[in-house]
CHARMM internal coordinates of N, CA and C (Angstrom, degrees):
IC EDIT
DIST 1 N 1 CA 1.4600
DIST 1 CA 1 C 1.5295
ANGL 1 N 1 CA 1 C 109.24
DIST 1 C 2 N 1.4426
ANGL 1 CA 1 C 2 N 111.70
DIHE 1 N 1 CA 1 C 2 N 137.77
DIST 2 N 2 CA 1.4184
ANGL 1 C 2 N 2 CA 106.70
DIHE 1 CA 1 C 2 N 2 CA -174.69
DIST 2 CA 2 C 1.4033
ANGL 2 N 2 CA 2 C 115.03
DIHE 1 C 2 N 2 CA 2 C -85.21
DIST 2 C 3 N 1.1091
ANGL 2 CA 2 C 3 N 120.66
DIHE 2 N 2 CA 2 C 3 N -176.87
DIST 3 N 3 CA 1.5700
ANGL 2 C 3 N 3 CA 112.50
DIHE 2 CA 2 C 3 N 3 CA 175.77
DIST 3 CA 3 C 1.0922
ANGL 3 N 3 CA 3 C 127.52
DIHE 2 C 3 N 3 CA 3 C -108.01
DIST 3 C 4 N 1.5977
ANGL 3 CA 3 C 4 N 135.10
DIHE 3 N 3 CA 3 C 4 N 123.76
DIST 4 N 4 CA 1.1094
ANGL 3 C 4 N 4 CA 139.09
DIHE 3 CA 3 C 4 N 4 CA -153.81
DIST 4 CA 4 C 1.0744
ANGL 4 N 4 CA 4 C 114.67
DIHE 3 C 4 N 4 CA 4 C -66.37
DIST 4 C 5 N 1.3974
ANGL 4 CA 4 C 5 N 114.55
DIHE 4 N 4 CA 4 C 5 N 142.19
DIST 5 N 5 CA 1.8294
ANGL 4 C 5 N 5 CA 125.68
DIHE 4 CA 4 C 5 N 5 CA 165.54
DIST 5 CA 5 C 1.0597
ANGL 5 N 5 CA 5 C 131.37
DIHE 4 C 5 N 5 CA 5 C -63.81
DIST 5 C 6 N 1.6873
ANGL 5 CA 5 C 6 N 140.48
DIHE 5 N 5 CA 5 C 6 N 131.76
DIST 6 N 6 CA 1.4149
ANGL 5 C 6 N 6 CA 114.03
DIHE 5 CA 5 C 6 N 6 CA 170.41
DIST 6 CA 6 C 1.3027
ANGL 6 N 6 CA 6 C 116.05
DIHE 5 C 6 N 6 CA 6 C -103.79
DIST 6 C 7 N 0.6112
ANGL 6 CA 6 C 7 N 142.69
DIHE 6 N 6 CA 6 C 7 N 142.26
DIST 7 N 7 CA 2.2460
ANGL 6 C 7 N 7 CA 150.80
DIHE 6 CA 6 C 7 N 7 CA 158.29
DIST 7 CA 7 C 1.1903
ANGL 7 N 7 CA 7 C 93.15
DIHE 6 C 7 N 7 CA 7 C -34.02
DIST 7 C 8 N 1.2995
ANGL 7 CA 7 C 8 N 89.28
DIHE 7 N 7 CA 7 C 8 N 107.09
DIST 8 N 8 CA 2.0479
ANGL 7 C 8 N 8 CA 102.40
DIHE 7 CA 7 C 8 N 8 CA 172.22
DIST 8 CA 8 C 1.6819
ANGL 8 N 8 CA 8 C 108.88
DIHE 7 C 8 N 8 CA 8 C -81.27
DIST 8 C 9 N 1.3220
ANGL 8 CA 8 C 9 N 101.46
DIHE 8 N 8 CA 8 C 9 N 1.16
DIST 9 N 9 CA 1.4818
ANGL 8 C 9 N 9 CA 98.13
DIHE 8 CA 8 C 9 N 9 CA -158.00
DIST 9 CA 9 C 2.0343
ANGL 9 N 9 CA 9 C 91.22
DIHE 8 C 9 N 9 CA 9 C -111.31
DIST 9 C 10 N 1.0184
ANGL 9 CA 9 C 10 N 115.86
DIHE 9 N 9 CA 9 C 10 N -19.25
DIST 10 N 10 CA 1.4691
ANGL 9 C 10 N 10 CA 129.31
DIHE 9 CA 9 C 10 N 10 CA -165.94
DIST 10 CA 10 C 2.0121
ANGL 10 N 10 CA 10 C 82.23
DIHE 9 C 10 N 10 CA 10 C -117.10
DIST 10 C 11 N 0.7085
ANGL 10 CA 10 C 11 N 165.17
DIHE 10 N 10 CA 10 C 11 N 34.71
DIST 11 N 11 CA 1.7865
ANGL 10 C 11 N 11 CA 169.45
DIHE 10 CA 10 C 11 N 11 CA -104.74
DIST 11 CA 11 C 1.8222
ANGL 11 N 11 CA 11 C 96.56
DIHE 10 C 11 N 11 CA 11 C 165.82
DIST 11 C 12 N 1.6252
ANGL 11 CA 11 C 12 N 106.05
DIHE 11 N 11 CA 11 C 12 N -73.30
DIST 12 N 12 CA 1.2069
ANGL 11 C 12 N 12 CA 144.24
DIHE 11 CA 11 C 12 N 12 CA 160.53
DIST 12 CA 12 C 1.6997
ANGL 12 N 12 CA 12 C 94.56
DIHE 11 C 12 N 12 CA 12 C -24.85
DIST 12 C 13 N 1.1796
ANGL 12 CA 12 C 13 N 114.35
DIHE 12 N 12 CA 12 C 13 N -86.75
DIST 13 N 13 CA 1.6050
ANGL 12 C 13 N 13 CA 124.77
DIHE 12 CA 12 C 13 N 13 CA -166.84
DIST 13 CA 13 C 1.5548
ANGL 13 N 13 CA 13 C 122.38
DIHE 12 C 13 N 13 CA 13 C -62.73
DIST 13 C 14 N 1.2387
ANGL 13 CA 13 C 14 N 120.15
DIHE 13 N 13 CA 13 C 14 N -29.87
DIST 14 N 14 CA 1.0628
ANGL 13 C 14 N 14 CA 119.74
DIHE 13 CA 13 C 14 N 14 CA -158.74
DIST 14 CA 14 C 1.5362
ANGL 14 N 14 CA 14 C 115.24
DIHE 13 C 14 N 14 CA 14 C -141.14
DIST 14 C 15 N 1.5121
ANGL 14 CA 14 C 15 N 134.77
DIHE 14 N 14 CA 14 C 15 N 122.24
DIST 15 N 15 CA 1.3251
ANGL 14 C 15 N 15 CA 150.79
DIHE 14 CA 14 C 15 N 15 CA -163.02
DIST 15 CA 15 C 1.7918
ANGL 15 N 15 CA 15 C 109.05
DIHE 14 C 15 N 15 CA 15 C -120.83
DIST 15 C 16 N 1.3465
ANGL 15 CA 15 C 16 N 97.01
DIHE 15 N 15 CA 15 C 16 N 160.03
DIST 16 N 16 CA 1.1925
ANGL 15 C 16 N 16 CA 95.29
DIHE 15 CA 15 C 16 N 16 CA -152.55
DIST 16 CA 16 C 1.7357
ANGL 16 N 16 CA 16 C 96.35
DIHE 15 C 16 N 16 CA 16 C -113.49
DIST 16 C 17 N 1.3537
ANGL 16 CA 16 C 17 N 129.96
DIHE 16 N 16 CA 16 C 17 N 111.69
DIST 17 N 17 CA 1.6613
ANGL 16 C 17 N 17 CA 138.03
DIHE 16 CA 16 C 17 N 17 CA 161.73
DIST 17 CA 17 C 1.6526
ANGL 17 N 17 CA 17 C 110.76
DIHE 16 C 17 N 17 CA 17 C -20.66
DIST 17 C 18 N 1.0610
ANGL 17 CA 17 C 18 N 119.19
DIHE 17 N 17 CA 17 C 18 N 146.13
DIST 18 N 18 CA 1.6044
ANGL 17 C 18 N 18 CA 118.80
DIHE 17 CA 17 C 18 N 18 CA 133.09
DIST 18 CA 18 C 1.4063
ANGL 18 N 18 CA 18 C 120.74
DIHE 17 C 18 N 18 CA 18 C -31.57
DIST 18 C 19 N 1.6499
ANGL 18 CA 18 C 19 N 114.46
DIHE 18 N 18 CA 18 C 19 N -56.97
DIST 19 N 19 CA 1.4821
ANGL 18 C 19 N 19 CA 87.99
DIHE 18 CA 18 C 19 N 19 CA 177.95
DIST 19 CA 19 C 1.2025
ANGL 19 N 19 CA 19 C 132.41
DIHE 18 C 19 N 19 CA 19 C -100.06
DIST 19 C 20 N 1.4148
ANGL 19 CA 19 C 20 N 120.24
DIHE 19 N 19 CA 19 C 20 N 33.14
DIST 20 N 20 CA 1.0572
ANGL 19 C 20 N 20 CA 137.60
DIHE 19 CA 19 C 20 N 20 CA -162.79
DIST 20 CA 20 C 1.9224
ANGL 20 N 20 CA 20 C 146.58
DIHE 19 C 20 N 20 CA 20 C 65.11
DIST 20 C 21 N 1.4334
ANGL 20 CA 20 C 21 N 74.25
DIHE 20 N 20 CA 20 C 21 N 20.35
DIST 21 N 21 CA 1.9273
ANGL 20 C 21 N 21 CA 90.54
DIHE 20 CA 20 C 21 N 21 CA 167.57
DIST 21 CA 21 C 1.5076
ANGL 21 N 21 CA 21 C 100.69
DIHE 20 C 21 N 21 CA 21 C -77.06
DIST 21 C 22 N 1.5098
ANGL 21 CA 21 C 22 N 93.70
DIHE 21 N 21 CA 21 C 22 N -166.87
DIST 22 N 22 CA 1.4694
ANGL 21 C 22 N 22 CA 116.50
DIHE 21 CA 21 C 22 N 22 CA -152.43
DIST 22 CA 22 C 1.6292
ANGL 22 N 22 CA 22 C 82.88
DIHE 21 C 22 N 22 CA 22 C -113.89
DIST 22 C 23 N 1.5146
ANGL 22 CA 22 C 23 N 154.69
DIHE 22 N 22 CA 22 C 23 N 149.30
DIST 23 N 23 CA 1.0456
ANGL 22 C 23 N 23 CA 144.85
DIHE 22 CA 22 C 23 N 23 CA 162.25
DIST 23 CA 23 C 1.9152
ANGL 23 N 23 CA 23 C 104.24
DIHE 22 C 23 N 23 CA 23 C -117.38
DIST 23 C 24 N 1.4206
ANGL 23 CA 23 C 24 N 132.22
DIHE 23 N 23 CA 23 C 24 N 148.40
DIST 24 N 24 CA 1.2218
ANGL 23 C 24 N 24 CA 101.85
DIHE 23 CA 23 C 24 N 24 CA -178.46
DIST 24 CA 24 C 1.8887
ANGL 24 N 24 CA 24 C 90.47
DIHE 23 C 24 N 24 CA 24 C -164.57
DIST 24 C 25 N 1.0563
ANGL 24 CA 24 C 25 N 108.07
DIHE 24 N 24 CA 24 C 25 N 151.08
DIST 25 N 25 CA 1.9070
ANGL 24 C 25 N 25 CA 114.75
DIHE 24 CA 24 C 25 N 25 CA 179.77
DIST 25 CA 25 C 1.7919
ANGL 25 N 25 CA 25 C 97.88
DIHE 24 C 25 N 25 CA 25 C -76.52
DIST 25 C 26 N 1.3625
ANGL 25 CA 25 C 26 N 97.05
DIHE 25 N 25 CA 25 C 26 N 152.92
DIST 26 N 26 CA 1.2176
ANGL 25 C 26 N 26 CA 115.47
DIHE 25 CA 25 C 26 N 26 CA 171.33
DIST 26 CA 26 C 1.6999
ANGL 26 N 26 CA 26 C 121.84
DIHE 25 C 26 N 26 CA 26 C -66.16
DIST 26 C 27 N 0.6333
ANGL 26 CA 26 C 27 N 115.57
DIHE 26 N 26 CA 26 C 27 N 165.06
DIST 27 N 27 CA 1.6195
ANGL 26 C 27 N 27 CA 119.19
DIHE 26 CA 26 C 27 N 27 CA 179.16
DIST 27 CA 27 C 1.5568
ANGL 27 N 27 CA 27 C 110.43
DIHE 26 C 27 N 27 CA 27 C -103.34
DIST 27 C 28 N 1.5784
ANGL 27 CA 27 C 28 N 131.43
DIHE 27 N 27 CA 27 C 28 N 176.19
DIST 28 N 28 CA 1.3435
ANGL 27 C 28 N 28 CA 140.18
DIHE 27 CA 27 C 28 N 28 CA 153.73
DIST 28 CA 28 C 1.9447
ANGL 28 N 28 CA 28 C 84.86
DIHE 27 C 28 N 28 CA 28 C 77.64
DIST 28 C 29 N 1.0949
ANGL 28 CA 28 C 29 N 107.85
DIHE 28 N 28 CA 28 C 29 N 79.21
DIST 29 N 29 CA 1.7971
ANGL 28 C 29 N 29 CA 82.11
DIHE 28 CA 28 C 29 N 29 CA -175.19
DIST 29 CA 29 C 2.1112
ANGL 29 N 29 CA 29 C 83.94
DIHE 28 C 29 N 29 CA 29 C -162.49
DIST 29 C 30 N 1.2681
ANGL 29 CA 29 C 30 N 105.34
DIHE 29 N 29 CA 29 C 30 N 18.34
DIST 30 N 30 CA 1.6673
ANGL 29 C 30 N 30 CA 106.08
DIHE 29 CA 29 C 30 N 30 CA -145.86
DIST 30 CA 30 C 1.4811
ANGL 30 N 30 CA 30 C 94.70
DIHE 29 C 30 N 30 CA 30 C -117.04
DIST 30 C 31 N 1.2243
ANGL 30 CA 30 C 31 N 127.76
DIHE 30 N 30 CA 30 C 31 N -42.10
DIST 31 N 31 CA 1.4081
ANGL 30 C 31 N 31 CA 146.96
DIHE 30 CA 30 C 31 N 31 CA 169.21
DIST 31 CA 31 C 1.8004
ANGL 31 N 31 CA 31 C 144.93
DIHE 30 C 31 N 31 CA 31 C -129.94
DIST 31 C 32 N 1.2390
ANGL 31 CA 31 C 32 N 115.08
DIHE 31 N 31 CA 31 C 32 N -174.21
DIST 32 N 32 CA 1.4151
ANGL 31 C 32 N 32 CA 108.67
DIHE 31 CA 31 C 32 N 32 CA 167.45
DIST 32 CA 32 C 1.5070
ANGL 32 N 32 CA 32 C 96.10
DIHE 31 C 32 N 32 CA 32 C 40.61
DIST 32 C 33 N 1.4564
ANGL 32 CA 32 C 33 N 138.24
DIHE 32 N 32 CA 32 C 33 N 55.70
DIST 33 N 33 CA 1.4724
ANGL 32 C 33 N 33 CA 131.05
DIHE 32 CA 32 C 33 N 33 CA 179.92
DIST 33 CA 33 C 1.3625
ANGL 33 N 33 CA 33 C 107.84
DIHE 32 C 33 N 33 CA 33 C -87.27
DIST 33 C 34 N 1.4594
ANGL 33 CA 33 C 34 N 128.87
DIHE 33 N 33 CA 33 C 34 N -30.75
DIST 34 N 34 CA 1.3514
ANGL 33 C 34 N 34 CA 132.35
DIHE 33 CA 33 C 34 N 34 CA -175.12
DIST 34 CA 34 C 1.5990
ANGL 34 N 34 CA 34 C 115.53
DIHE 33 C 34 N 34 CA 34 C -43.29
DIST 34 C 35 N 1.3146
ANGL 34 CA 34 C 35 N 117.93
DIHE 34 N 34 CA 34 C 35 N -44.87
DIST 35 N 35 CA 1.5562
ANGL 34 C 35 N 35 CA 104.54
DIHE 34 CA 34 C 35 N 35 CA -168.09
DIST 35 CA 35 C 1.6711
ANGL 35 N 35 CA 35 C 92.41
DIHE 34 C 35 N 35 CA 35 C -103.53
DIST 35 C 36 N 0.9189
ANGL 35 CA 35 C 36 N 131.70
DIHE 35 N 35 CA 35 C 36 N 13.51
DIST 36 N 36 CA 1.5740
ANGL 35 C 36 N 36 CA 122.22
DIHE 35 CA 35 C 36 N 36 CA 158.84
DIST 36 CA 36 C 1.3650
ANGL 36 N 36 CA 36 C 101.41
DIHE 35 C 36 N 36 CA 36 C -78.90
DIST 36 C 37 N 1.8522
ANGL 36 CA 36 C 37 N 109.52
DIHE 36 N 36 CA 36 C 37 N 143.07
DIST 37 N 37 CA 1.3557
ANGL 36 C 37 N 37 CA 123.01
DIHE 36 CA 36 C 37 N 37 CA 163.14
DIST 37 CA 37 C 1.5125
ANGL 37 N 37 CA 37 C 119.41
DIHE 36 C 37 N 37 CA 37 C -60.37
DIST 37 C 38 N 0.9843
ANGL 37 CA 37 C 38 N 106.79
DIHE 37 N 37 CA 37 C 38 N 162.75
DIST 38 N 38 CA 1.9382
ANGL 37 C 38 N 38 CA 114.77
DIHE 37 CA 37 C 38 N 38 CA 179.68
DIST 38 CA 38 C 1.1840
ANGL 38 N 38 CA 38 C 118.36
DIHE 37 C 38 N 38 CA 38 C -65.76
DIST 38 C 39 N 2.2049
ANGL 38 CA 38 C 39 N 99.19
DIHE 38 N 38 CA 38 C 39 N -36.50
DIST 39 N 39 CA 1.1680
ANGL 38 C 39 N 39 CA 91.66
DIHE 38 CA 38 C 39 N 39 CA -179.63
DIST 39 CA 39 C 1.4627
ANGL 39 N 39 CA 39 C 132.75
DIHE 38 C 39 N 39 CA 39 C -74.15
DIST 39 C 40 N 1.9121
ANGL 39 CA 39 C 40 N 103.65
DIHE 39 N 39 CA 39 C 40 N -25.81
DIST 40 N 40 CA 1.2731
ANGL 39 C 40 N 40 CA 135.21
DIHE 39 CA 39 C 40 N 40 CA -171.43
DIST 40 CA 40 C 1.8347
ANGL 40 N 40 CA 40 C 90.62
DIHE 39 C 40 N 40 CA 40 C -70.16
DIST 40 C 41 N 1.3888
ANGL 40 CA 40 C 41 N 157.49
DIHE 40 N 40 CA 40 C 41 N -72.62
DIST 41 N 41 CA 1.2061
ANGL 40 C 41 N 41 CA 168.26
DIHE 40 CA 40 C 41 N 41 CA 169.38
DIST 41 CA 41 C 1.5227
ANGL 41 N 41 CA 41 C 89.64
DIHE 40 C 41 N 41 CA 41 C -21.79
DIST 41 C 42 N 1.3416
ANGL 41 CA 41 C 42 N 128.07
DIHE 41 N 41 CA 41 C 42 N -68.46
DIST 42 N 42 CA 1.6712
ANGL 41 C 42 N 42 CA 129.93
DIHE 41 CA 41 C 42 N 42 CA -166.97
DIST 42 CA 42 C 1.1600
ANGL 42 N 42 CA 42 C 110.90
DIHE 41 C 42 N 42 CA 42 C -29.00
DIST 42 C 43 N 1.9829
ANGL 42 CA 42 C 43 N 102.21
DIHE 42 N 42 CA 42 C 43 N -64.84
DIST 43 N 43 CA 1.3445
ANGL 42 C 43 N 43 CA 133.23
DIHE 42 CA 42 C 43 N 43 CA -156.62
DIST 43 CA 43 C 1.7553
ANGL 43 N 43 CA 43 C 111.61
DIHE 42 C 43 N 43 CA 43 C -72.32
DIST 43 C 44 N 1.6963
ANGL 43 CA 43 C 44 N 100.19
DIHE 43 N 43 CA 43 C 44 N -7.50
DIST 44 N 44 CA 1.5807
ANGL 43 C 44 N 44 CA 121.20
DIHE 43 CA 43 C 44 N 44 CA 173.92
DIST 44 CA 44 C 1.7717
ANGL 44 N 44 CA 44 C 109.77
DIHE 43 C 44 N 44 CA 44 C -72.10
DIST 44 C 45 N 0.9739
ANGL 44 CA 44 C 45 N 90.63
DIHE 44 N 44 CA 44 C 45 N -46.52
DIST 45 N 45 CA 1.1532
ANGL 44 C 45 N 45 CA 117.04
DIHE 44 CA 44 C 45 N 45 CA -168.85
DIST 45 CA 45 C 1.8832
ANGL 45 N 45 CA 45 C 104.51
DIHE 44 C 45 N 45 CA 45 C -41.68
DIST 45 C 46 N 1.0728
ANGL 45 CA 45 C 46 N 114.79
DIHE 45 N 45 CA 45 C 46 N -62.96
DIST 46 N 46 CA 1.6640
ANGL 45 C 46 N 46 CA 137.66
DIHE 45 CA 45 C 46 N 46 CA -156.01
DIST 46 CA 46 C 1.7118
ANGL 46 N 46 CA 46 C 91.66
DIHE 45 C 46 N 46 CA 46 C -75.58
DIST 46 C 47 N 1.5435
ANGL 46 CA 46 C 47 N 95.00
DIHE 46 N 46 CA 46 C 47 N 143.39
DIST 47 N 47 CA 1.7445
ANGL 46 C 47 N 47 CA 116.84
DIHE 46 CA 46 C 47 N 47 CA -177.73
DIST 47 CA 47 C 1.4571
ANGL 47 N 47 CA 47 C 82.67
DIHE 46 C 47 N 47 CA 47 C -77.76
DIST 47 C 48 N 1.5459
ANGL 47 CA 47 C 48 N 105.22
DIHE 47 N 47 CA 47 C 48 N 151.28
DIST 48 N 48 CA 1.6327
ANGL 47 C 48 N 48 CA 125.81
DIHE 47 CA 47 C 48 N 48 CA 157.93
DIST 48 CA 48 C 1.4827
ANGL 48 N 48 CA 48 C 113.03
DIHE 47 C 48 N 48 CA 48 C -128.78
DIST 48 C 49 N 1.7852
ANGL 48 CA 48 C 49 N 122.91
DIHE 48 N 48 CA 48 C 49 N 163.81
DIST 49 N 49 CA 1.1269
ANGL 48 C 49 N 49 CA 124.82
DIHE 48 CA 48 C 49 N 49 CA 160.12
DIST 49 CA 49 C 1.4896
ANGL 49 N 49 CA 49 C 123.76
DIHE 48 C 49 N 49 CA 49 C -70.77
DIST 49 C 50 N 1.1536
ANGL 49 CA 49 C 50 N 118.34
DIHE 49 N 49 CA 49 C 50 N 123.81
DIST 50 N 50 CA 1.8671
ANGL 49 C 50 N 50 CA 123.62
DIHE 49 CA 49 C 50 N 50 CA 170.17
DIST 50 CA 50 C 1.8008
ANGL 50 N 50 CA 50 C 103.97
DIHE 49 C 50 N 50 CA 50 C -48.33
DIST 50 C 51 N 1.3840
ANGL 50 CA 50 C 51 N 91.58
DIHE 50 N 50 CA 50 C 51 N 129.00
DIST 51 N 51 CA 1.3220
ANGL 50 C 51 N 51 CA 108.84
DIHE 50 CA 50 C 51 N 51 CA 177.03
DIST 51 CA 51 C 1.5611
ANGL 51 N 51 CA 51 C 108.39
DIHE 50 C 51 N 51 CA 51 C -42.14
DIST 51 C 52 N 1.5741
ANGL 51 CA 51 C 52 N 102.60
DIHE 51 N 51 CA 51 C 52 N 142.85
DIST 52 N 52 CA 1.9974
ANGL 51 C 52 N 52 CA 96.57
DIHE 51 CA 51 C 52 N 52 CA 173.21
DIST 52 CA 52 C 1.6768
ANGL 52 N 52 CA 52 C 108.80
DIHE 51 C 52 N 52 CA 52 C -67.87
DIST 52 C 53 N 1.1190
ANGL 52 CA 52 C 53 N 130.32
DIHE 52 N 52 CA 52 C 53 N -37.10
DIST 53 N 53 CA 1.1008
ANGL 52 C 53 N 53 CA 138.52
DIHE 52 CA 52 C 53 N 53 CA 163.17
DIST 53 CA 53 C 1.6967
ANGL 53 N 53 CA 53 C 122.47
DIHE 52 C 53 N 53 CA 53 C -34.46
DIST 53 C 54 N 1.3845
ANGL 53 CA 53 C 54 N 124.38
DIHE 53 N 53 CA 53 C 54 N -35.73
DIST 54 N 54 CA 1.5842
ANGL 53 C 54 N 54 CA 133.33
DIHE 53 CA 53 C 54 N 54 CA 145.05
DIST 54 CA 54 C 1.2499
ANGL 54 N 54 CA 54 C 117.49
DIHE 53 C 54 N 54 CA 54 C -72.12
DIST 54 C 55 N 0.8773
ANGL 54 CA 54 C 55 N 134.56
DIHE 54 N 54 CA 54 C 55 N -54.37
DIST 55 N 55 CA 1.3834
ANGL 54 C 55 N 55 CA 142.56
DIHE 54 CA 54 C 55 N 55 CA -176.50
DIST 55 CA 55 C 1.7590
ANGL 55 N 55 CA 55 C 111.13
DIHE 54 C 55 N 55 CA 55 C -13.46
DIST 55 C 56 N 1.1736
ANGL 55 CA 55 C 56 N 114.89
DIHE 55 N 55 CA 55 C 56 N -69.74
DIST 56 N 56 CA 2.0265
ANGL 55 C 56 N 56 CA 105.46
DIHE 55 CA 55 C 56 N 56 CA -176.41
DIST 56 CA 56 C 1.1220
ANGL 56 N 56 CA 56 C 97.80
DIHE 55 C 56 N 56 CA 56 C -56.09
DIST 56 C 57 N 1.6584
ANGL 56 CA 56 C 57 N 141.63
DIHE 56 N 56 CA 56 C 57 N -58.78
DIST 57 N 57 CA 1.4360
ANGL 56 C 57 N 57 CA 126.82
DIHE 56 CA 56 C 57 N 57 CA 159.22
DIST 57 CA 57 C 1.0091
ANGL 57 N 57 CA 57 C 117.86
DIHE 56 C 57 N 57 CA 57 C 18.59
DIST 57 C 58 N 1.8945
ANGL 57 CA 57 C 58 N 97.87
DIHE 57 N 57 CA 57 C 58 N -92.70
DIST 58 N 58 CA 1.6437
ANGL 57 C 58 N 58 CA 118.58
DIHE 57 CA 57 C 58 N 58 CA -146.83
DIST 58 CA 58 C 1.4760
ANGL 58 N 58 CA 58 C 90.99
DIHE 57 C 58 N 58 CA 58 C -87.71
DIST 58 C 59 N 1.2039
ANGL 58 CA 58 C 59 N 130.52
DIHE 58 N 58 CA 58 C 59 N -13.19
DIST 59 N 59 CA 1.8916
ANGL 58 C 59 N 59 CA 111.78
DIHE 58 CA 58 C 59 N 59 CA -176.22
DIST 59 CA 59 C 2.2653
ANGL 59 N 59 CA 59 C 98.11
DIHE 58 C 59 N 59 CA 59 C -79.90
DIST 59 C 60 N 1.7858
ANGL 59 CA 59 C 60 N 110.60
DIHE 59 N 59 CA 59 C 60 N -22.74
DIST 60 N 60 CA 1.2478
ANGL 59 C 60 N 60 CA 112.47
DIHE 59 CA 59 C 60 N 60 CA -169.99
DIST 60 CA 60 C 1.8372
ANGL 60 N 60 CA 60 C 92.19
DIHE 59 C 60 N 60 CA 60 C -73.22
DIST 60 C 61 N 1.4335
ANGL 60 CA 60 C 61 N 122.63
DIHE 60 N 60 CA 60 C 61 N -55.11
DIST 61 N 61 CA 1.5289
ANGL 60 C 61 N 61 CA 108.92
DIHE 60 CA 60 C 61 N 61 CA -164.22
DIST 61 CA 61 C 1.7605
ANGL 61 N 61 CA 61 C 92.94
DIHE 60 C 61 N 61 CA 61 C -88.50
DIST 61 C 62 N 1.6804
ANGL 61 CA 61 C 62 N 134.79
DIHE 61 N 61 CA 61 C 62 N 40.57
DIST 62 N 62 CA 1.1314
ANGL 61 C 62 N 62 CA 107.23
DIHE 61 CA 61 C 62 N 62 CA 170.15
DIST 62 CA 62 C 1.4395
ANGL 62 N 62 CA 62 C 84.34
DIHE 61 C 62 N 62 CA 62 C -156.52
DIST 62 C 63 N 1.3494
ANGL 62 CA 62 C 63 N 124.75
DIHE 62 N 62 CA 62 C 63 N 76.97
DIST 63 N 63 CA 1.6781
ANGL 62 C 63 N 63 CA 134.94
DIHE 62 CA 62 C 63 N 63 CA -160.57
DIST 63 CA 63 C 1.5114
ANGL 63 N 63 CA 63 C 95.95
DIHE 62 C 63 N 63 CA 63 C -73.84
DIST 63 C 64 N 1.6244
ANGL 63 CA 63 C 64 N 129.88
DIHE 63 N 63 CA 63 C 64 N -55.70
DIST 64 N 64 CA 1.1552
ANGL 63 C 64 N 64 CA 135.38
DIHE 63 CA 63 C 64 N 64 CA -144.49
DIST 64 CA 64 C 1.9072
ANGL 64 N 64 CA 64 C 101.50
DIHE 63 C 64 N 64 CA 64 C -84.53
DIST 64 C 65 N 1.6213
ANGL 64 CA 64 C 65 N 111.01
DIHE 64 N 64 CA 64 C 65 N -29.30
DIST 65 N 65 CA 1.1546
ANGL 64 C 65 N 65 CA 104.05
DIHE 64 CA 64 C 65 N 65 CA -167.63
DIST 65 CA 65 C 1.4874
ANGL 65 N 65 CA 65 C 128.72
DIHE 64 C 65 N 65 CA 65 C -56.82
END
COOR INIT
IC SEED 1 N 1 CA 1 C
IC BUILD
């Protein structure tokens, strides 16, 4: 059996917790910032957990993590 590949590009995005979630940055945080609120930009800012709903996904293109 050969050895599986991981998504260098999904590798890139996403780190793996102590307890084994998915940890990952928010999106919309890259452009067009002017008419976003300060508070809405802040709250961009902060890592979140990947939905459980992705999850078999990202553990299939991220075998080794």
């Amino acid at each position: 059996m050969p050895k599986m590949k991981t998504s260098r590009a999904a590798a890139k995005r996403f780190k793996k917790t102590g307890t084994g979630k998915l940890k990952r940055m928010k999106a919309y945080k890259s452009h067009i910032l002017t008419k976003k609120t300060a508070k809405r930009k802040r709250n961009l800012r902060k890592a979140t957990i990947t939905d459980v709903t992705n999850v078999k996904n990202m553990k299939k293109i991220l075998p080794y993590l």
